[in-house]
ROBATOR-30608 format. One line per 10 residues: number of its first residue (from 1); their letters; for each residue y, z, x of C-alpha. Coordinates in nm, 3 decimals. Each point is the difference from the previous one (the first is absolute). Example, Ala and Ser with C-alpha at 12.3 -4.5 7.8 and 13.67 -1.06 7.14 Angstrom:
ROBATOR-30608
1	AS	-0.450:0.780:1.230; 0.344:-0.066:0.137 .
END
This chain:
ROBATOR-30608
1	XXXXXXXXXX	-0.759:-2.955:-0.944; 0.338:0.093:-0.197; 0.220:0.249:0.191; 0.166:0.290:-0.214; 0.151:0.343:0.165; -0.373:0.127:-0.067; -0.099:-0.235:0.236; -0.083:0.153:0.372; 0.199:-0.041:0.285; -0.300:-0.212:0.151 .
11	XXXXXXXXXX	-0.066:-0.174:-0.260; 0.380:-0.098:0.032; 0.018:-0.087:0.394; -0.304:-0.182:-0.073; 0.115:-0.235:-0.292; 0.098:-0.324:0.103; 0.343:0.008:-0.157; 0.029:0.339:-0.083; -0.112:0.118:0.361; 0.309:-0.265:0.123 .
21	XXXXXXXXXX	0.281:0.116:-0.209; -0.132:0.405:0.141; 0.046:-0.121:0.323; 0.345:-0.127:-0.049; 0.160:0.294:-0.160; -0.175:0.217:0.318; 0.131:-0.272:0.217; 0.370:0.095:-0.110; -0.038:0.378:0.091; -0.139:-0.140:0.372 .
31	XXXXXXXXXX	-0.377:0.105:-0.129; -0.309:-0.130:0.001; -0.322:-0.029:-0.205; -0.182:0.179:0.245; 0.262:0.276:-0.050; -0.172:0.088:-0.381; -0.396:-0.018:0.120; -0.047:0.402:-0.081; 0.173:-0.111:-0.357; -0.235:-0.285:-0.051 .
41	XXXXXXXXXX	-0.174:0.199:-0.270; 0.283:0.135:-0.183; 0.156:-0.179:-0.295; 0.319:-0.197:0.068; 0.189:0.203:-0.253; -0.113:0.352:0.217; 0.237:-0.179:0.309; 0.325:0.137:-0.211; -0.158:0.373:-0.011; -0.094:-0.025:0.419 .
51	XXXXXXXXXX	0.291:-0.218:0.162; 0.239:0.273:-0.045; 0.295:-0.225:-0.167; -0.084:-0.288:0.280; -0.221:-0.167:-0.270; 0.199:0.042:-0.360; -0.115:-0.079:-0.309; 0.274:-0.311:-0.108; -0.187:-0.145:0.410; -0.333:0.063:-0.228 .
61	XXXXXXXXXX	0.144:-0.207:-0.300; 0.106:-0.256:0.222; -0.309:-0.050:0.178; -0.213:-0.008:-0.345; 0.286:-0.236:-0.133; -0.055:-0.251:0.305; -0.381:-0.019:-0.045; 0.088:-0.040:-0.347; 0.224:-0.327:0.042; -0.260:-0.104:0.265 .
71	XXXXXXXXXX	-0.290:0.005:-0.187; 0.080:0.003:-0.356; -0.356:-0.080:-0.078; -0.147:0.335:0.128; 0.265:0.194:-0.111; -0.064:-0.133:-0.365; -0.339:0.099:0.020; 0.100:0.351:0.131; 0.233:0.073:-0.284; -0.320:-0.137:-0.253 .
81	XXXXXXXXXX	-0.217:0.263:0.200; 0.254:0.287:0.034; -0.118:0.215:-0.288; -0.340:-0.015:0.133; 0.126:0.069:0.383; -0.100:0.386:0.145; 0.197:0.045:0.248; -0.172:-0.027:0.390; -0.153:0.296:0.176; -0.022:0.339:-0.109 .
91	XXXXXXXXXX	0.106:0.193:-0.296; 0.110:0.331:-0.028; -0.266:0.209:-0.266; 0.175:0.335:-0.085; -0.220:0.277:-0.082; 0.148:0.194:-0.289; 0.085:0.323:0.008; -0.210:0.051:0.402; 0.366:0.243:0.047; 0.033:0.147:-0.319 .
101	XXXXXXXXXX	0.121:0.360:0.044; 0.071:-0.027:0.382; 0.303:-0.009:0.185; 0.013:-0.228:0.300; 0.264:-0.012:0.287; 0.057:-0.344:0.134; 0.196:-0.047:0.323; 0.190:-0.338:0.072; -0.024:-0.047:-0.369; 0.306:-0.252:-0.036 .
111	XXXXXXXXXX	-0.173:-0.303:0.135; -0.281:-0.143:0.139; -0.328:0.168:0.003; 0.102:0.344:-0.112; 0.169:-0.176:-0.305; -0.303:-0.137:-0.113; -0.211:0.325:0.031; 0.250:0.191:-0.198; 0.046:-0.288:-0.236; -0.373:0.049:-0.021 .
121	XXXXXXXXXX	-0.028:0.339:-0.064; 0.235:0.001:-0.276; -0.131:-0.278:-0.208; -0.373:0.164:0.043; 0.159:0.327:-0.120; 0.131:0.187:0.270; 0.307:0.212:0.059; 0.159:-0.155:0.362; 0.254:0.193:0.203; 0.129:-0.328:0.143 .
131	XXXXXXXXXX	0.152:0.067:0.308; 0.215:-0.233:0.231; 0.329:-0.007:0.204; 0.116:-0.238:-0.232; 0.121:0.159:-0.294; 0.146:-0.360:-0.142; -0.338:-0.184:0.003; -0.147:0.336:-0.128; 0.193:-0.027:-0.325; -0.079:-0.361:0.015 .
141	XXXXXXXXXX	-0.371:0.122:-0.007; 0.050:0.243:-0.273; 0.208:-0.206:-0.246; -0.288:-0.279:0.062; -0.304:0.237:-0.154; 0.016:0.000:-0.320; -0.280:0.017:-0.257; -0.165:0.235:0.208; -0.320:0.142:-0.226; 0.081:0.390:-0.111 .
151	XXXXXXXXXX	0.045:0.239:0.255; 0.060:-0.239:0.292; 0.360:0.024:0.169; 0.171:-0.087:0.303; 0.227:0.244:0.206; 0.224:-0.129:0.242; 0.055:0.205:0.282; 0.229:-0.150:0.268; -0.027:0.174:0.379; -0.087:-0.073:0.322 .
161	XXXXXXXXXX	-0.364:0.131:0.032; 0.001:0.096:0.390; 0.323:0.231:-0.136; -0.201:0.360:-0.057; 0.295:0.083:-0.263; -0.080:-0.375:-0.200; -0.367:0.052:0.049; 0.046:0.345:-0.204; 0.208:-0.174:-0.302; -0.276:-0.243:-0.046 .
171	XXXXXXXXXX	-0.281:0.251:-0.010; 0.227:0.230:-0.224; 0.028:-0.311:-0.263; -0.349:-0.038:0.035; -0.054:0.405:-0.150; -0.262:0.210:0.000; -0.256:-0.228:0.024; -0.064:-0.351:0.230; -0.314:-0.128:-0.041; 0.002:-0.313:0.260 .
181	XXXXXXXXXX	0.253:-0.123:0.267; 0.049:-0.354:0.117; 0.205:-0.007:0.308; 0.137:-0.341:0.013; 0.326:0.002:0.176; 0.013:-0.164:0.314; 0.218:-0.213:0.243; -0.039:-0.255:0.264; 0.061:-0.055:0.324; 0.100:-0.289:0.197 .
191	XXXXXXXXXX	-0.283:-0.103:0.168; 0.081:0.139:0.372; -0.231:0.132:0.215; 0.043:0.323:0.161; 0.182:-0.100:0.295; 0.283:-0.165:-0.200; -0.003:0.240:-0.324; 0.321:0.196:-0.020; 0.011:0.403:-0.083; 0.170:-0.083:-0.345 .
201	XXXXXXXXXX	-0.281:-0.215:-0.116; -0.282:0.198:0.113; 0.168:0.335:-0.156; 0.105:-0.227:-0.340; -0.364:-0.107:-0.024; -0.178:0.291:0.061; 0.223:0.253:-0.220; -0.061:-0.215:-0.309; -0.366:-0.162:0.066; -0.200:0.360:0.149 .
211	XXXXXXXXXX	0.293:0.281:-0.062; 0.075:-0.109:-0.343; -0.413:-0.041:-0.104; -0.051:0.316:0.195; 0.292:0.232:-0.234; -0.091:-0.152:-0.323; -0.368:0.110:0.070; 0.054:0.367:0.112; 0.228:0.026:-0.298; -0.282:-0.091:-0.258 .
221	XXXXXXXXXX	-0.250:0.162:0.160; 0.077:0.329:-0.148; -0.011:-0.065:-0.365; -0.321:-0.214:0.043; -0.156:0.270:0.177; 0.083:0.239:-0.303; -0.125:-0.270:-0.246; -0.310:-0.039:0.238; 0.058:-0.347:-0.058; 0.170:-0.321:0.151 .
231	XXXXXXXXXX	0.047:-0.349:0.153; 0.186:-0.078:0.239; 0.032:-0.405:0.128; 0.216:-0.119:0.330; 0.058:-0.357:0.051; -0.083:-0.070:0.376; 0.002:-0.303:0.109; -0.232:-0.322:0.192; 0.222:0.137:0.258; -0.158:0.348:-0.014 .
241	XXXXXXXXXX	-0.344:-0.183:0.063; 0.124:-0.203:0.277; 0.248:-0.056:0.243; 0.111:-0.394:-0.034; 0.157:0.047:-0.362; 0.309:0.130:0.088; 0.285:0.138:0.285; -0.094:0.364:0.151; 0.177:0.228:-0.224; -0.159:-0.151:-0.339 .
251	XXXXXXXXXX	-0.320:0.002:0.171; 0.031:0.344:0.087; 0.146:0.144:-0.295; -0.315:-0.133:-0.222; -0.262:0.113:0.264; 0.132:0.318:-0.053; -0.012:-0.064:-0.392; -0.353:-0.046:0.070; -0.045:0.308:0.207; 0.188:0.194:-0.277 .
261	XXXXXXXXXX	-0.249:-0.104:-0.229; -0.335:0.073:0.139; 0.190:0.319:0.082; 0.072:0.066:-0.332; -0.330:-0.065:-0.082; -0.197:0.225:0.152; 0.260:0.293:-0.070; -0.030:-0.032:-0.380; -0.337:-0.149:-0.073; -0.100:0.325:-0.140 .
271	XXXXXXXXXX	0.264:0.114:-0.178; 0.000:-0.340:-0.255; 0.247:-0.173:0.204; -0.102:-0.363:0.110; 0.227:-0.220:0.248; -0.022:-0.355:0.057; 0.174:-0.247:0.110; 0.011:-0.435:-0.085; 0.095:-0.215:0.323; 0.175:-0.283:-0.170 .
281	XXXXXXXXXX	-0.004:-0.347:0.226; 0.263:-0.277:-0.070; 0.174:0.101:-0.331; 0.321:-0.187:-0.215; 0.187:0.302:-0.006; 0.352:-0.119:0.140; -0.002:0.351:0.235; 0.293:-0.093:0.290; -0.069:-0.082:0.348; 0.266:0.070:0.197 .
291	XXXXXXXXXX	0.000:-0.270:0.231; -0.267:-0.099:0.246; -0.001:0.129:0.386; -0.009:-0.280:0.280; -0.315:0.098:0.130; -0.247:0.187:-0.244; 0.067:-0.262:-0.286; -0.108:-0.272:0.222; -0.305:0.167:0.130; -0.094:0.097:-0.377 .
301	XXXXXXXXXX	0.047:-0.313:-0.166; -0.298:-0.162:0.106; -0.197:0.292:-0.184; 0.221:-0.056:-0.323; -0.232:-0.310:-0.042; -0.285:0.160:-0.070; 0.153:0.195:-0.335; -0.271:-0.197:-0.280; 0.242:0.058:-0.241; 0.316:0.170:-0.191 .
311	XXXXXXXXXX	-0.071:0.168:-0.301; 0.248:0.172:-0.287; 0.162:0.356:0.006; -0.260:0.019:-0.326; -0.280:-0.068:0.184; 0.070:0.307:0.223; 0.085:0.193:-0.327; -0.363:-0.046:-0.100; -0.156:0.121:0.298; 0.231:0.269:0.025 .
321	XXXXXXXXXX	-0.027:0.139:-0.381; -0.386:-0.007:0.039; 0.062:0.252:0.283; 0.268:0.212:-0.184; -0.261:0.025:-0.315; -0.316:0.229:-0.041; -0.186:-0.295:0.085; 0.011:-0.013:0.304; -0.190:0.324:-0.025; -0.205:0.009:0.322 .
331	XXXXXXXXXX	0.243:-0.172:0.186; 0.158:0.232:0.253; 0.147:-0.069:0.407; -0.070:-0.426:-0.103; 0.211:-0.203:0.163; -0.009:-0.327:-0.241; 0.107:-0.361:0.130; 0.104:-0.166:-0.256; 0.153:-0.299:0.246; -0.173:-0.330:-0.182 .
341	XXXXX	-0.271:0.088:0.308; 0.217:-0.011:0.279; -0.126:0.255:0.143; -0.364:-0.122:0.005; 0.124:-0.332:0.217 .
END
């Protein structure tokens, strides 16, 4: 089988030449091929997006240009099949105009996850308050949408969302009327249990993961109540399911995310407000981990084996736009896994 950057990551690792020139590029960073099993379904190209600069596109070019000199055969045959090649795995299907005449707010909107649902929104029609403590990669995000269909736009809005002053500036972009919230943002922690976490990390963690969800919510609250009307979505976490997918602080920051939800739920479900929430599992989304703690990263890594797989900041987006649309109509207080089935193991 010819090898392109379409081409999975297993199908890669398990190529007789192509799976030995992987192996030596990992080799030179100290890694393993072990170290990509939750990527083995991903294309190779998808690597750049998730590696956070440590895989970089000219490492992709020379690993395609390597096979290429080693098997000049196959790689002759892939550029005869190229205009016929769909690329592997999913596809994102956007659903015209699902946002048309709504305004969104979007938290963590400058990378990752929350980039891709308010990349999302916009192109299906929405108007996005995009929201982030970055106001550089914000721009970034802005300048990057273009051809949006009529009536879709993207605001930028740069705060800190556990700041009650920030949290007002977003809502007052948003304007009269906010018709679904995605509360994205979130940080990691480093692993440690709770006999070895420090004040600092546990405060960090908790202000942005619960207090952050928590103001952005009781700040939209009011105008969806007077619209009778709204959807609100919180990204918990596998780690808000369990307790091996993470140190003590994330854990119980998106327990609480979870709590906040069903919460939520109940409160609104007759006034037209519905709250869910989507549990991702292992996703490419480059989010910092600041360092690992001596003992709870040991005693967790044997659990980190059982992730199935990785998936794409867009593959979140999709699960996480159904929610934000009237679709998701008799959804309300659902807590969704969408982890690959990690959770089910």
């Amino acid at each position: 089988m010819a090898l392109t950057v379409h081409s999975t990551v297993g199908e890669w690792l398990d190529h007789p030449v192509g799976g030995q020139i992987l192996a030596g590029f990992l080799a030179q960073g100290g890694a393993t091929p072990d170290s990509l099993a939750p990527a083995r379904g991903l294309p190779l190209g998808q690597l750049v997006a998730m590696s956070g600069g440590k895989f970089p596109a000219e490492a992709l070019d020379a690993l395609v240009g390597a096979y290429r000199e080693a098997a000049p055969d196959e790689a002759a045959q892939a550029d005869a099949d190229s205009d016929s090649e769909q690329p592997a795995g999913w596809v994102e299907q956007l659903t015209a105009g699902r946002f048309a005449g709504q305004t969104v707010v979007v938290t963590g909107a400058a990378s990752g996850i929350g980039r891709a649902v308010a990349t999302r929104v916009a192109r299906e029609g929405g108007r996005v308050v995009a929201a982030d403590i970055s106001k550089e990669k914000l721009d970034e995000l802005a300048a990057a949408l273009t051809d949006l269909p009529a009536g879709a736009e993207v605001i930028p809005v740069a705060g800190d969302i556990s700041d009650q002053g920030d949290v007002e500036r977003i809502v007052l972009a948003a304007g009269d009327r906010i018709d679904a919230l995605a509360n994205v943002a979130g940080i990691m922690d480093d692993m440690s249990a709770v006999h070895e976490v420090s004040d600092d990390l546990w405060e960090r963690v908790l202000r942005v993961n619960l207090e952050g969800t928590m103001r952005l919510t009781r700040a939209v609250v009011p105008s969806m109540l007077a619209a009778k009307e709204g959807r609100i979505v919180n990204v918990a976490s596998e780690a808000g399911l369990r307790g091996s997918a993470a140190g003590v602080a994330y854990t119980a920051s998106k327990h609480a995310v979870v709590g906040l939800t069903k919460s939520s739920a109940v409160m609104y479900a007759k006034s037209g407000i519905r709250t869910n929430a989507v549990a991702p599992g292992g996703v490419a989304t480059g989010i910092p981990v600041p360092g690992a703690a001596d003992f709870g990263a040991a005693v967790l890594r044997p659990y980190q084996a059982n992730i199935p797989s990785l998936a794409m900041a867009e593959e979140l987006a999709a699960s996480i736009t159904f929610l934000l649309s009237k679709d998701s109509v008799n959804l309300n207080g659902a807590i969704i896994a969408s982890d690959g089935g990690w959770s089910a193991v």
